[in-house]
Each structure stands twice: as C-alpha cells, then as structure tokens.
PLY file of the C-alpha trace (Angstrom):
ply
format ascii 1.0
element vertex 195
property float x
property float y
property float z
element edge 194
property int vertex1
property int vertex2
end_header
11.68 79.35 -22.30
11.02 75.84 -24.08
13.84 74.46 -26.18
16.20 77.33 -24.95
19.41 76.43 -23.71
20.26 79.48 -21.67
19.31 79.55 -17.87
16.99 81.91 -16.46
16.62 82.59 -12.94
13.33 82.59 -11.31
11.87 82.93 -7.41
8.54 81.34 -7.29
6.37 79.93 -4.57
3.99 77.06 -4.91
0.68 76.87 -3.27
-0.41 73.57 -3.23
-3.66 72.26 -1.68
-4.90 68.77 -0.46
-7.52 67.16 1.18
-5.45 63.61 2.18
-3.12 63.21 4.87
0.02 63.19 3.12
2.04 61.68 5.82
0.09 58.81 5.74
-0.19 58.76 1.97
4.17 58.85 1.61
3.60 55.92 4.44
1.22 54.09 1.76
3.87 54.60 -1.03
1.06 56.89 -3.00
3.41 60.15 -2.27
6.47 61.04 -2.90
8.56 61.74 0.15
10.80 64.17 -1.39
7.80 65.95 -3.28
6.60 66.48 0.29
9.58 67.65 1.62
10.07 70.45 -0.84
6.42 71.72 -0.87
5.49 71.71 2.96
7.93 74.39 4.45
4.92 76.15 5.75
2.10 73.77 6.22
-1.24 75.65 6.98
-4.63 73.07 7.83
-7.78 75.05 7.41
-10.83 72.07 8.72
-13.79 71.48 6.21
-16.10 73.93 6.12
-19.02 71.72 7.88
-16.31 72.72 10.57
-16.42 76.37 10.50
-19.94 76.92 9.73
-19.30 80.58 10.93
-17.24 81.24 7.51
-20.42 80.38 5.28
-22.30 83.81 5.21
-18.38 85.61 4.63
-17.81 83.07 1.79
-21.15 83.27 0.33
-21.01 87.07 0.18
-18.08 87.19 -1.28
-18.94 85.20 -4.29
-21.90 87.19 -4.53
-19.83 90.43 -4.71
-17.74 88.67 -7.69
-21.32 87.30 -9.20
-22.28 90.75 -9.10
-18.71 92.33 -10.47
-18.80 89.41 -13.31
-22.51 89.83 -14.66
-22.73 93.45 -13.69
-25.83 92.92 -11.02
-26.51 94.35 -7.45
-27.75 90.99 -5.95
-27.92 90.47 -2.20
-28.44 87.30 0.23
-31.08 87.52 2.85
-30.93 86.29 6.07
-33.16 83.67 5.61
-30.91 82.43 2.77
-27.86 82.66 5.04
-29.64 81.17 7.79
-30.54 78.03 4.59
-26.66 77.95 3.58
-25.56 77.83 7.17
-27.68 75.12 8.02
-26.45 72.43 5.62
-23.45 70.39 5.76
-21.60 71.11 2.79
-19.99 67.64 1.96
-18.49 69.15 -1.09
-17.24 71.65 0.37
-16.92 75.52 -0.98
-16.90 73.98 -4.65
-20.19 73.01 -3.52
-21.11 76.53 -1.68
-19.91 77.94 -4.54
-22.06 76.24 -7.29
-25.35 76.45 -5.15
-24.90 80.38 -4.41
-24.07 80.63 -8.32
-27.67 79.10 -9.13
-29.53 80.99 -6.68
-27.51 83.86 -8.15
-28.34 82.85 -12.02
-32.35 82.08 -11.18
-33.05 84.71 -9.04
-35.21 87.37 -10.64
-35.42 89.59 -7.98
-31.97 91.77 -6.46
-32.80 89.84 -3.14
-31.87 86.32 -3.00
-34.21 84.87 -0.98
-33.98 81.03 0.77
-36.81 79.52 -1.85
-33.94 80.70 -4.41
-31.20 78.64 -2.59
-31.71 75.02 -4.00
-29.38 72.76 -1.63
-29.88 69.10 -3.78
-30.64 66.59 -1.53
-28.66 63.51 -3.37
-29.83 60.74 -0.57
-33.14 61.24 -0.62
-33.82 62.79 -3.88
-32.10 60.84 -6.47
-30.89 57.52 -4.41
-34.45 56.59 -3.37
-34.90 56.79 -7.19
-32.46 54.61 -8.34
-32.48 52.13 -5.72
-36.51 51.29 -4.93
-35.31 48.24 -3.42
-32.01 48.65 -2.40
-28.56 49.04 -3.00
-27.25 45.56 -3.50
-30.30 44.08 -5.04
-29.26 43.92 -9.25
-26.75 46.79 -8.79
-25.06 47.26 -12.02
-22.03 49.90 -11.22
-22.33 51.64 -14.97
-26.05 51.85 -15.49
-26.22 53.74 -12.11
-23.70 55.75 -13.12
-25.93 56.46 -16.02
-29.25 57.22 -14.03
-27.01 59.59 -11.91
-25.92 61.81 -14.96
-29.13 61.59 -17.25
-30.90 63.13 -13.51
-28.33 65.98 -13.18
-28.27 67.16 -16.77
-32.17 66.72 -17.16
-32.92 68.62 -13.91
-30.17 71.30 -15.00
-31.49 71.50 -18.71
-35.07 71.88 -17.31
-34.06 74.67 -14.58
-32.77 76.18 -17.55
-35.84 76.42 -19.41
-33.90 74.54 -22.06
-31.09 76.54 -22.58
-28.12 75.03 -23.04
-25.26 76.92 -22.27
-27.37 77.92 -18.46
-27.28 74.32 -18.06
-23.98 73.79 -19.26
-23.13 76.38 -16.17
-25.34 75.07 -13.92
-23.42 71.67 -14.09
-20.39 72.78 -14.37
-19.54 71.41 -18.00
-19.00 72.15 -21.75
-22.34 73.57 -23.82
-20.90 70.94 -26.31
-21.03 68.48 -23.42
-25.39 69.46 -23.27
-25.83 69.82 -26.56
-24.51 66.06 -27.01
-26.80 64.82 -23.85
-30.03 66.72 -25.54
-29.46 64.93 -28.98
-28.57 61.06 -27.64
-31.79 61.21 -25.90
-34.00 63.12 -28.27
-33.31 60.94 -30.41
-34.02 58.08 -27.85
-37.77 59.81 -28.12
-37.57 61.37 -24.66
-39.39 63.98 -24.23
-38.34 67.15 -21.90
-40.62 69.44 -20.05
-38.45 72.44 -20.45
0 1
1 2
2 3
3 4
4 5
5 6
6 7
7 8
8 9
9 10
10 11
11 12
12 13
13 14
14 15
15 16
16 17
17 18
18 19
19 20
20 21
21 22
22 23
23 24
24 25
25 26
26 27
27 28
28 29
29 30
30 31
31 32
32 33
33 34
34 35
35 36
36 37
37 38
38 39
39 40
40 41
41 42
42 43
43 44
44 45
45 46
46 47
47 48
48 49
49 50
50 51
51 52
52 53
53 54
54 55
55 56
56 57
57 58
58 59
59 60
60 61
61 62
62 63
63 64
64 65
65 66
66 67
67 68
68 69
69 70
70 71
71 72
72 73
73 74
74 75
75 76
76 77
77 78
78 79
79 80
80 81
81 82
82 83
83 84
84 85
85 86
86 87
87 88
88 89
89 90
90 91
91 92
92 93
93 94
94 95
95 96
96 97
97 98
98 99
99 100
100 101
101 102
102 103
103 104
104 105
105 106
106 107
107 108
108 109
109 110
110 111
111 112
112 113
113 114
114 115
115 116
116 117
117 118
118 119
119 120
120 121
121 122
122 123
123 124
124 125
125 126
126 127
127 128
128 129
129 130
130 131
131 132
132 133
133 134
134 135
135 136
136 137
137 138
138 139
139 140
140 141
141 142
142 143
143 144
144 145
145 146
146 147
147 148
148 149
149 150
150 151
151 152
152 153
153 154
154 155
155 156
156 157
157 158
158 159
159 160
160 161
161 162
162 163
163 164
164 165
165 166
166 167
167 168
168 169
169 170
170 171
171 172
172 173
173 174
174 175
175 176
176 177
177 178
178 179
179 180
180 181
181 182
182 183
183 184
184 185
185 186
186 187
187 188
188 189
189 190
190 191
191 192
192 193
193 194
C-alpha cells in the first residue's frame, strides 16, 4: 500500500500494446531499452485489421453481443451490414469498428441492423472537400482547421442525436459536459441547429 513501509509480495503480468516499432523507436532514443527488455518476454504481432478483413464480422458480433448484454437488447447484424463493415478499410482500426457498430447499434430502431444503419464517415471526401475548396496549402491556418474539424463532428453527432446531449456525447466519444459546452459557445454565436 501507499506510504507503507512493509513489503508485500506480488506476481503480476503486464500486457502492454503498441502500434510503433519499438526496436526502431529504442534506436531513435524515444524508448527505453531496458523498459523494452523487461516487457517483451513474449512478443505477440497481430497485423491491422485492414489486414485480416476475415476477423471483422467475429469482432463486430461480438460487440454486438456486449451492446446487447449492456443495454439489455436482442440486436443482430445482417449480412448486408457485414458485407458494408467488411468492405471498408478501417484506418482506425477496431476503436474505429467499434464506435461505428456502437452507432448503428444506438440508431437502429429495428432488432436487425441493417447496412443503411452502418454509417462508415467518409473524412476525405466528406469533410476535407469542405474545408479545403481550393486546396490544402492555399491560406491553411493549422488551428482554424482544427476548428472546422471539431465544430463538423460534434454538429453532425448532436444532430444524429436529435439534440440530445449525452447520445452525442457517446456518439463522439466525449464528456456530456464536453457537448453541453460546444451547444452553448455556439448558440450563443447565433447558430442555429437543425436537430
């Protein structure tokens, strides 16, 4: 315990996960050599999962099962939807699987999740072309883009949410408090929202 001085024996194991090349990062002086030395006695590489697109429907049904256990429902994925999830590229990997089976979960009325319910965000086309009409490089100001890039996610989440808060507080993977501020800075900037 803290502040105690007697010693307590304890036999742990650490899991720790990564997605650098560590080798190269102790090589780079941005690891610790003997950090590395004491966690990788059994190193295990599992590839991305753009890599092993054979996991997705597995994955995906298992965090419907615990969608189901968690808000007490008896949802199901159809094949189209698999078919949908299978298809894309996950660059964010099963965070990202995760968060777009957990909206298709939340907004589905229905006990069959169907494709139309599985709403993969295209960020390229959807918000880029928005924020750079004429370009990347031409008056690119690092912060206000930032900016644009928020105020789209949390005003697309608030409105998928009819307006609710705490859904789009989920649905973004933040605080309610964290909404709540967003809604009053800009209501009070005289935006309107189309709930």
């Amino acid at each position: 315990p803290i502040g105690s001085t007697k010693t307590e024996k304890a036999d742990v194991r650490i899991i720790a996960a990564t997605n650098r090349n560590l080798e190269h990062e102790i090589r780079e002086g941005r690891f610790r050599e003997d950090l590395y030395w004491r966690l990788s006695y059994c190193e295990v590489y599992l590839p991305a999962l753009r890599e092993r697109p054979e996991d997705i429907p597995l994955i995906a049904e298992h965090f419907i099962k615990k969608f189901n256990e968690q808000y007490n429902k008896n949802k199901t994925l159809t094949p189209k939807a698999l078919q949908k999830l299978c298809a894309y590229h996950w660059p964010g990997n099963i965070r990202q699987l995760r968060k777009v089976v957990l909206q298709a979960f939340i907004w589905s009325e229905a006990d069959e999740i169907t494709h139309e319910d599985i709403q993969i965000p295209d960020f390229a086309e959807d918000v880029l072309t928005n924020l750079f009409p004429q370009g990347p490089y031409e008056d690119f100001k690092l912060e206000e883009t930032i900016e644009k890039i928020r105020n789209y996610y949390y005003e697309r989440a608030y409105q998928l949410a009819g307006g609710n808060q705490s859904q789009a507080a989920k649905l973004l993977g933040v605080s309610p408090q964290m909404v709540h501020q967003w809604v009053k800075k800009h209501r009070q900037g005289g935006r309107k929202f189309s709930a």
